[in-house]
N, C-alpha and C positions, 0 to 999 in steps of 0.2 A: 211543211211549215211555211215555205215560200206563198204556195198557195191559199193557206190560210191567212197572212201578213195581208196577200192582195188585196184575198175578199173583204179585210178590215180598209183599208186604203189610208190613205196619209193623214199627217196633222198637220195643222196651222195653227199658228200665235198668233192672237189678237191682243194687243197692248193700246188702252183704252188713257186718255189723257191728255189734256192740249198743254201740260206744261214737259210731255216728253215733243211733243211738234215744235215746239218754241226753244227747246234746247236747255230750259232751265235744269234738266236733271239727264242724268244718263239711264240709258234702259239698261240697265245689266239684268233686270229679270227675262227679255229675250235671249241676252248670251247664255246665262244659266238656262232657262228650259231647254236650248238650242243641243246644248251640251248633254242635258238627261234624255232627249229626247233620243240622237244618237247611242248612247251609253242604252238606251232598252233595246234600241234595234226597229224602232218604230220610225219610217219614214217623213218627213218635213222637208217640205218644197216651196213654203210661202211663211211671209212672216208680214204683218199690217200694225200700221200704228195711226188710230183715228185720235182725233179728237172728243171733248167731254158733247158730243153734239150726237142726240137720238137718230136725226135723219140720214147721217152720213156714217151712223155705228151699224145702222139696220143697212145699208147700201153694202157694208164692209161686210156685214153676214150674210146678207145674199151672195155673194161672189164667193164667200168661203165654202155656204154650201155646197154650191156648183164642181170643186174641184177638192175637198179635204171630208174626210167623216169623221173625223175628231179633232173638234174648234178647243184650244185654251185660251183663254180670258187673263186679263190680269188686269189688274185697276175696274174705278168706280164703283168698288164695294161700301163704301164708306157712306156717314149719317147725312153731307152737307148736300146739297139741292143740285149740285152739279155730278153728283153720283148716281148714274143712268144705265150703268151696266145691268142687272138684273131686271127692271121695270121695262126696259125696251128689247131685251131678248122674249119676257114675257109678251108682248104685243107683237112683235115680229110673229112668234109664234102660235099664237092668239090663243093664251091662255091666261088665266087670272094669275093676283098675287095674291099667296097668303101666307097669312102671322102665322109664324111658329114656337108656339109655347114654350119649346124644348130649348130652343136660339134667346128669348125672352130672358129665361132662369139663367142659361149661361151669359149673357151679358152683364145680367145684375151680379153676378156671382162675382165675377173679375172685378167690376167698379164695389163690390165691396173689399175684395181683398185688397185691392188699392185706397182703399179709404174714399172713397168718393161716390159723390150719388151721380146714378147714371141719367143722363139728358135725355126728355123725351125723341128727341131728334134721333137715338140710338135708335128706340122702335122700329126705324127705317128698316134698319139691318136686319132685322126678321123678317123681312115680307119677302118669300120665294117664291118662284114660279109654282103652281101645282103641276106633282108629280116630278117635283126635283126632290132626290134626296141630299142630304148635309152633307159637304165637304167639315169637317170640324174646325176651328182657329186654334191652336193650343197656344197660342201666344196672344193674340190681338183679339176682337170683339165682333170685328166683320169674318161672319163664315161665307165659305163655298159654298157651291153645287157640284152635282154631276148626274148628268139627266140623259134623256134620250129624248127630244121631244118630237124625232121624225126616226121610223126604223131607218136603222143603217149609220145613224149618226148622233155622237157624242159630244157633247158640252159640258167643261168643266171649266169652272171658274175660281181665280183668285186674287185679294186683295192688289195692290200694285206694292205695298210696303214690301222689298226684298224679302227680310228678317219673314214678315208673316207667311211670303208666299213659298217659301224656299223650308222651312220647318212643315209648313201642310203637305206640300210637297212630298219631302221624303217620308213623314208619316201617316199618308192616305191614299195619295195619288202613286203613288207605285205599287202599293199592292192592288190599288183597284187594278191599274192595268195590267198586271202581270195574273191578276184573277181569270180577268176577262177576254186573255190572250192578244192583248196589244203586242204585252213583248213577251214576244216568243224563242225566236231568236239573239239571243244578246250582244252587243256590239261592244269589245273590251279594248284597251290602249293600254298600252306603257308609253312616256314620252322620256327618252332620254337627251340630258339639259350638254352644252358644250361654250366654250370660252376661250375666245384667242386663237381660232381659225375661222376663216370666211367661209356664209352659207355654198357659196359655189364649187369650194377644194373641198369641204366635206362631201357633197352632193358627188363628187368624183370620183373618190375614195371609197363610197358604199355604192356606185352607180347602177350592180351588179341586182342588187336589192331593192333599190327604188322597183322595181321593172316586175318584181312579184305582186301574183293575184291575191296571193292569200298565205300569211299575212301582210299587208298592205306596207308600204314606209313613204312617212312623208316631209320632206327637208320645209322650214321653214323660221326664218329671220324674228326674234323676240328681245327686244332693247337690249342690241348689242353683241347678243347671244347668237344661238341657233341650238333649237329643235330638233329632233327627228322622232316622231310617232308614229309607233307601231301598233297596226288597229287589225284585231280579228274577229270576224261574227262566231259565237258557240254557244252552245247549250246551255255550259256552265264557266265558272270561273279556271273550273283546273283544265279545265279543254283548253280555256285562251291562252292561261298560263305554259300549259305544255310545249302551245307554238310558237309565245310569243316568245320562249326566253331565250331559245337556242338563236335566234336572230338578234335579240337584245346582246349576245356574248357574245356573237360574229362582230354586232359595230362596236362594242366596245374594246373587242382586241383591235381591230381596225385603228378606232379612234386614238387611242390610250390615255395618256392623261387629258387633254383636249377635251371627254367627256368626265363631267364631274356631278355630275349627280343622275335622277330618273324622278320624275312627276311632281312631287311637293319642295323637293331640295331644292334650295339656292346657295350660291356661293359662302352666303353668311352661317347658313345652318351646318354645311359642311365642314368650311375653315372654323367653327366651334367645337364642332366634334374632335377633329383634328384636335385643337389647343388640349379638349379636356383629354383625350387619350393619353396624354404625352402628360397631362397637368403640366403644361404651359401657360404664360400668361401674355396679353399683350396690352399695349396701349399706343395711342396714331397720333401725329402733331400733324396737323391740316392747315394747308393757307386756300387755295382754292375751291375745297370743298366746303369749305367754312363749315364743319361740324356734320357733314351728309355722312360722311362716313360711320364714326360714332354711331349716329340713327339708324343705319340700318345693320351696324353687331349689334348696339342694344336693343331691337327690334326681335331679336331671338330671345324667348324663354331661357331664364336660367344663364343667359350670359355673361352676371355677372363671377360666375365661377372661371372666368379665364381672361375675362378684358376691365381692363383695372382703370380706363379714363383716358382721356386725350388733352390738348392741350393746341387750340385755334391759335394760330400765329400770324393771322392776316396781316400784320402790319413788321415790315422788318426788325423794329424794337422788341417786339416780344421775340421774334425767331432771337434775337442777340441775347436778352436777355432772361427768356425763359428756358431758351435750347440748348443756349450756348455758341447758336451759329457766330462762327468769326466775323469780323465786319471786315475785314481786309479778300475774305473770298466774296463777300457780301458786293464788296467794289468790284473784284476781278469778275465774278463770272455770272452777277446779276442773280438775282433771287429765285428767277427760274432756272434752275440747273442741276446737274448731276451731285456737285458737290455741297448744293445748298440740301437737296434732297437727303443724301447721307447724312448730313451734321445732322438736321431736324431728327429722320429714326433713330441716328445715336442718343444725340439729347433725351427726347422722350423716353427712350428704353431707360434710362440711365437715373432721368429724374423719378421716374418712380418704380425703377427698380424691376422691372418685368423682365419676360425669357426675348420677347420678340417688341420691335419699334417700329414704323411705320412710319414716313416722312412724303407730303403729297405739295408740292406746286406746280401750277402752274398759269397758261394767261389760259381762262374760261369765255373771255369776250364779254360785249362785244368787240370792245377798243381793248389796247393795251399789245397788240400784237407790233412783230415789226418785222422785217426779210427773213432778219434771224432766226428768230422766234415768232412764228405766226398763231395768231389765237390757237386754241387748240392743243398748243404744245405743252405736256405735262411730264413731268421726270418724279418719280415713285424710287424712294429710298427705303430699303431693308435693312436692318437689324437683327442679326442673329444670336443667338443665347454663347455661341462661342467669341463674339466680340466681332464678328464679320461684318461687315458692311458693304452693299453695293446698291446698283441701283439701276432701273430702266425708262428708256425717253420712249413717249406714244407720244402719236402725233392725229388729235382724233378731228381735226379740221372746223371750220366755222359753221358749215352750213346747215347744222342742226341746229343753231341755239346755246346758250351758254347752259341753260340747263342740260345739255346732252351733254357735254364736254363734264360739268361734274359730277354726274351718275356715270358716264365710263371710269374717272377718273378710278372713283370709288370701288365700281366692281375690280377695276383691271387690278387694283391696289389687293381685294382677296383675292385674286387669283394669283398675284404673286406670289401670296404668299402660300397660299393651298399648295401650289407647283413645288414650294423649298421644303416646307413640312414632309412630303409623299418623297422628297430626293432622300432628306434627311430621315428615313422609314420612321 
């Protein structure tokens, strides 16, 4: 198979557009291919991002041919006059363009189910190289290719819209390759997720592991978080599974609670799981995060089965008069603190009556800091369904941004409480 892989040889991404040059949008259609591309087992060494410009798109396929034999495209499918991808692969590789009847009916087909009449400027979108056949749109109106227009090497193209190119994708472009023997070999991952130990003590802990060929583990840093992905190439799914779980349940004893999920989980999907197992309920009173928290529990499907609302207290009149915070602690120990944190999770548990409360200040920056208490410094209040209360100071520093200081705030706030729920079985 090795062999075969070679004589296919690598791929390249071409991402066609001068408003990804210009920075007006982000390419996540190269992260996604990047990632399927791995995920078949097909090799990628180069990745190019031209401009809507003929003469330096056909510059960028010359050099692609030179070293890749399976070029992907994405962008300049489209009807308006700056959409050059197909017309100038055609001329690079000196062959006509032609109408495609079949691309015609499906255009019109779409702008009628949408109620609208289709703009002659669509016609565009039909005109293929000859001797490409149809990548299909099931969503959008600009189709693919996928051609061969020199033995040895493969071109396939798709629109730049994520949504269209990411649904083609999975329902064309993978069986082609996996027909055609691109991927042969499959390249599988589990990624398991951790919270609340540095990438470098974990990296110490499993050090034993990093160091394996096969399967592979890889420590790495993820807002806030840390990583560790375990990648094996196999035939099939239950080959990768085989190997990769007895190493997945090495780190995870290693780890213990420290890791709290694997691939899709996040802290909010977990700590939900949690509340509905137990049918529990929570609700959070927020001064620093001004309502981030909130957004991402109710960012999970279905979470209103266990988090019942919050209550922003930005202003110490609400913490007094919505929470109940005393003003006399209010005086002593300043609004960022251990015991202001408590009151607020009590309060909120209290005022609407839920198992679990949640209480968050602190100073986010960029002012408001002092020796005492420097930006950064946030104290996270617990409430538990037995009337407990406590609470923990993080100290997540300035030099991220204040935005970073309330996204840790936020996560470190479910982890605390995932940590109480798992003590609490």
């Amino acid at each position: 198979m090795e062999e075969k892989q070679a004589m296919k040889g690598s791929a390249e991404v071409i991402c066609v557009g001068t408003e990804l040059l210009l920075g007006d949008i982000l390419n996540t259609n190269a992260q996604f291919l990047a990632r399927e591309l791995a995920r078949l087992g097909i090799p990628h060494y180069y990745q190019t991002v031209v401009g809507d410009n003929p003469t330096r798109l056909q510059r960028a396929v010359a050099i692609a041919c030179e070293r890749s034999r399976l070029l992907i495209f994405t962008g300049g499918l489209g009807p308006t006059p700056d959409d050059l991808t197909l017309a100038t692969l055609a001329d690079f590789f000196g062959v006509p363009l032609r109408e495609r009847p079949e691309v015609i009916a499906d255009i019109e087909a779409k702008f009628a189910q949408r109620q609208r009449t289709m703009s002659p400027s669509n016609r565009k979108q039909a005109l293929l190289p000859e001797g490409a056949d149809v990548l299909p749109n099931p969503t959008g109106t600009a189709p693919g290719v996928v051609w061969e227009p020199r033995p040895g090497l493969t071109v396939m193209t798709f629109p730049g819209v994520p949504s269209e190119m990411t649904a083609m994708w999975e329902a064309t472009a993978v069986p082609y390759l996996i027909e055609t023997g691109w991927a042969s070999d499959r390249i599988y991952s589990r990624t398991l997720k951790f919270w609340g130990v540095p990438e470098s003590v974990l990296a110490e802990r499993v050090a034993h592991l990093l160091a394996l060929e096969s399967p592979t583990v890889a420590p790495y840093a993820s807002g806030g978080g840390v990583k560790l992905r375990i990648t094996v190439k196999a035939a099939n799914e239950a080959e990768a599974i085989a190997q990769i779980t007895p190493i997945a349940d090495e780190i995870r004893q290693i780890a213990g609670h420290d890791c709290y999920g694997e691939d899709d989980a996040t802290l909010a999907t977990v700590v939900g799981d949690l509340l509905r197992d137990r049918q529990h309920t929570l609700a959070v009173a927020e001064s620093c995060t001004g309502g981030g928290l909130g957004q991402v529990i109710t960012s999970v499907p279905g979470s209103s089965a266990y988090f019942l609302g919050g209550i922003i207290s930005y202003d110490n009149a609400v913490k007094v008069g919505m929470l109940g915070v005393s003003p006399q602690t209010l005086a002593a120990e300043g609004a960022v603190s251990a015991a202001i944190a408590q009151q607020m999770a009590q309060g909120v548990r209290d005022r609407l009556g839920t198992d679990w409360g949640i209480g968050i200040t602190g100073i986010a920056g960029p002012g408001g800091g002092s020796p005492e208490k420097p930006v950064g410094t946030v104290h996270i209040g617990l409430a538990g369904p037995a009337g407990d209360v406590n609470s923990q100071q993080y100290s997540f520093g300035a030099s991220r941004g204040r935005e970073w200081v309330r996204q840790m705030s936020g996560q470190s706030a479910l982890d605390q409480l995932r940590r109480r729920l798992i003590a609490d079985g």
